[in-house]
C-alpha positions, 0 to 999 in steps of 0.5 A: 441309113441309105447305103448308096445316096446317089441313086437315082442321080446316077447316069446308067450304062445300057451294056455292062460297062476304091485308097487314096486313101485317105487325113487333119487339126483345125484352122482359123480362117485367113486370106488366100495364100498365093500358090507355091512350088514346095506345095507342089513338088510335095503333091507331085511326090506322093503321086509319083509314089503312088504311081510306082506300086500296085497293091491287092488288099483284103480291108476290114471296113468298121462304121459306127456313129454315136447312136450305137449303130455299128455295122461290119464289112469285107472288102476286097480292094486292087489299087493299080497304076500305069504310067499317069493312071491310077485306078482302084477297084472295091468289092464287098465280100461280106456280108453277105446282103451286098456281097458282089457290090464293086466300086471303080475309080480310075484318074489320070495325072494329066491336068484337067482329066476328069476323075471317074467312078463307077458301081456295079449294084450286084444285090439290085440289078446287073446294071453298072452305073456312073457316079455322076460329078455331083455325087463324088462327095456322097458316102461309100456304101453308107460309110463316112469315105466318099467316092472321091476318097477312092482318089488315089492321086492328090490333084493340082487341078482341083486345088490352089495349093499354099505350104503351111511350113513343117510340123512333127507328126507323131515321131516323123516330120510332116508339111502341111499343105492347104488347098483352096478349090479352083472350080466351082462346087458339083455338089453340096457335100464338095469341100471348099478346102482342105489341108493335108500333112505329109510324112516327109520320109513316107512321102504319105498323107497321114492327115487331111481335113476338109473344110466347107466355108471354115466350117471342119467337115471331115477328118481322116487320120492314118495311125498305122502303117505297114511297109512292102519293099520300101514303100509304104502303105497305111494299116489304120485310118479312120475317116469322122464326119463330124456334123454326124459324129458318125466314123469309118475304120479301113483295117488292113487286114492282108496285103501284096504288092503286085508289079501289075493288074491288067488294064482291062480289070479296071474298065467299067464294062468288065466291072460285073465280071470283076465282082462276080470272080472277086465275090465268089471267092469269099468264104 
């Protein structure tokens, strides 16, 4: 299994320059929906959501496939906001073979920003490197989220939306919202669409599929929650891709809410800094 996919692709820094998280049942093919507001009004309140809170995370990550292979992290994850951007900060804490390693994402809601993603290779070389836009859909450290997954806003500009009406999610009511992808594909693992459930109370997605010409790629699907003043946050969720049978489980295993993060922890070339603090910290 390689760990990171995209090496050799990726773009490197000369200087030293993670969830969005993260949900779906089948759908029968049918034609294009036209657009429609509830679908974006839906999108719009979870961003705003998202927008309100910053959290500091402490994430057991689980991956497993079905040869038996099962492999174990800690992972240290500041998720952030300011205004129109959001930005989310990973770094592995355990094991130690690739303690230090650290993931940047940042976004903006403003639409046709790019979205951007960055990793710091402790273990490999004190180089930071961005994740070129062809490689967004490649596995996170060997596991079934992807850079893109890191997302933390849910993006108009990247999706045509259409409302698929109401459905029950578990004891909560859900919208489910198809997206049809506006731009041509970057990569050859880019979904060409996906359907979301929101949690009408949470204002949350509690269930996202992606699919690649009607065919299921992945599925996400938070079972727990946990709640902060208010605002909810998932505790559980796991990630299938399911060509691969392989699966991912994000568990939560500490979390604060925090009014702010300084903006400059989120740049790129403060990211080895970031992964050296956060890394020696581990146990």
């Amino acid at each position: 299994m390689k760990v990171f996919p995209w090496r050799g692709t990726a773009r490197r820094w000369r200087a030293v320059p993670l969830l969005g998280l993260f949900l779906v049942p089948s759908l029968t093919a049918k034609p294009p929906q036209p657009e429609d507001a509830e679908a974006v009004r839906w999108f719009a309140a979870v961003n705003r959501q998202r927008l309100r809170t910053s959290w500091h995370l402490t994430l057991a990550m689980t991956l497993r496939n079905d040869r038996g292979f099962r492999r174990d992290l800690e992972l240290d994850a500041r998720w952030a906001a300011w205004k129109d951007t959001a930005a989310a900060l990973v770094v592995v804490r355990e094991p130690a073979s690739v303690r230090g390693t650290a993931m940047l994402s940042r976004e903006e809601i403003r639409s046709g920003a790019e979205h951007r993603s960055w990793v710091f290779l402790n273990t490999r070389s004190p180089l930071v490197v961005e994740v070129p836009g062809n490689s967004r859909a490649e596995g996170l450290l060997g596991s079934d989220f992807s850079h893109a997954d890191q997302q933390r806003l849910l993006d108009t500009a990247e999706w045509k939306l259409s409302s698929l009406g109401e459905t029950a999610c578990g004891t909560s009511r859900c919208v489910r919202i198809e997206g049809v992808r506006r731009r041509a594909k970057r990569g050859p693992l880019d979904p060409d669409r996906a359907v979301w459930w929101i949690d009408k109370s949470r204002k949350e997605v509690v269930r996202a599929q992606q699919f690649a010409a009607d065919r299921p790629l992945k599925t996400l699907e938070v079972t727990e929650w946990a709640a902060a003043e208010g605002v909810w946050i998932p505790r559980r969720q796991t990630m299938r891709t399911l060509e691969t049978g392989s699966e991912t489980v994000l568990t939560l295993i500490r979390f604060e809410r925090v009014t702010t993060f300084p903006e400059a922890d989120f740049r790129p070339e403060n990211l080895p800094e970031q992964a050296r603090r956060t890394a020696g910290k581990s146990r």
